[in-house]
C-alpha positions in Angstrom: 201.7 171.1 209.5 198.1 172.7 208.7 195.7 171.3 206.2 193.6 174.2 204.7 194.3 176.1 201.5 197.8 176.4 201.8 198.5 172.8 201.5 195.3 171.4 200.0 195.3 170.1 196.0 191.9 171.2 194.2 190.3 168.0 195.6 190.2 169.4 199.1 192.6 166.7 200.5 195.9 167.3 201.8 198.5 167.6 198.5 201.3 165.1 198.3 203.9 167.3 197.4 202.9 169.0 200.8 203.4 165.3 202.6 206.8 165.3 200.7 208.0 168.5 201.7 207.5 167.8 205.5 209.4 164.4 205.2 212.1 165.3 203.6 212.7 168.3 205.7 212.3 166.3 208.3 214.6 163.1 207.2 217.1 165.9 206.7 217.1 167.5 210.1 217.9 164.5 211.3 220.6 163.4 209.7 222.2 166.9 209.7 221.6 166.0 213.7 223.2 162.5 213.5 226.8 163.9 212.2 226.3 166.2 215.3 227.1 169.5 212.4 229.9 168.6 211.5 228.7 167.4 207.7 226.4 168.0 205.3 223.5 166.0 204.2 221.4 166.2 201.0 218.4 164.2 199.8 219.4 161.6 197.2 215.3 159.9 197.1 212.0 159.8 198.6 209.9 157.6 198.1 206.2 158.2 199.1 203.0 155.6 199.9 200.2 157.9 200.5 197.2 155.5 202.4 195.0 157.7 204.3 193.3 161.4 203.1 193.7 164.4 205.2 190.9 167.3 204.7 191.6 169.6 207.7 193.0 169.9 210.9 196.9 169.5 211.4 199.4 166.5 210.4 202.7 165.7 212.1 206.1 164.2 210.9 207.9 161.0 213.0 210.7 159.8 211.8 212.6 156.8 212.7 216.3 156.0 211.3 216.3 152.6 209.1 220.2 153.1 208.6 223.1 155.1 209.7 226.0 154.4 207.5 229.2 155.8 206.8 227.9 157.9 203.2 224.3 156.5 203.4 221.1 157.4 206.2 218.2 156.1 205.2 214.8 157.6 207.3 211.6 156.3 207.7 209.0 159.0 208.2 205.2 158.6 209.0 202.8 161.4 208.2 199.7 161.2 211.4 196.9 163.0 211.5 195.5 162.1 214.6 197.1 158.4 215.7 196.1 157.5 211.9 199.0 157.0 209.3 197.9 159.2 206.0 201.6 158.3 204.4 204.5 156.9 205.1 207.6 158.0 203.4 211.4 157.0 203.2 214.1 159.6 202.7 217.2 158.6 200.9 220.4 161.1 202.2 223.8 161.4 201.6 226.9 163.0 203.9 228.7 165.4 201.7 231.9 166.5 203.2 233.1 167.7 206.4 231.7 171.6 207.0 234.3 174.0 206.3 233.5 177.8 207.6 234.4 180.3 205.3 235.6 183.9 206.8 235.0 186.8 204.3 
């Protein structure tokens, strides 16, 4: 994700909510991926530790699974700029129901 004025709080550094955004989009992705599409997920919590700034450049998501469970996935995801951690966030998600494909 880019760092400049699109992501930035008035500070200059990279905005939290920016960090957030990534990590849960990210968390979700993969658990939409670990029920192979055939249930849905949805963010129950995030919790975020910001440690390092980011002024410029780009940032990238990893994300590691902490648990699969039956209702539960819980996702650990690092925000890097570089090979330095700037936060490190855990996404709570929850599996919904089985997809069902509507016709209309």
């Amino acid at each position: 994700m880019p760092v400049d004025h699109r992501t930035k709080q008035p500070f200059g550094l990279l905005h939290g909510g920016a960090s957030v955004v990534l990590a849960e989009s990210i968390g979700s992705v993969a658990g939409y991926l670990c029920t192979q599409g055939e249930q849905k997920v949805v963010g129950l919590e995030v919790n975020a530790n910001h440690v390092r700034s980011a002024r410029q450049g780009r940032v990238r998501g990893v994300c590691k699974a902490l648990h699969i469970g039956a209702r539960h996935q819980v996702w650990q995801i690092d925000i890097l700029m570089n090979r330095d951690v700037c936060a490190v966030l855990r996404v709570l998600l929850q599996r919904l129901c089985d997809v069902v494909t509507v016709k209309v």
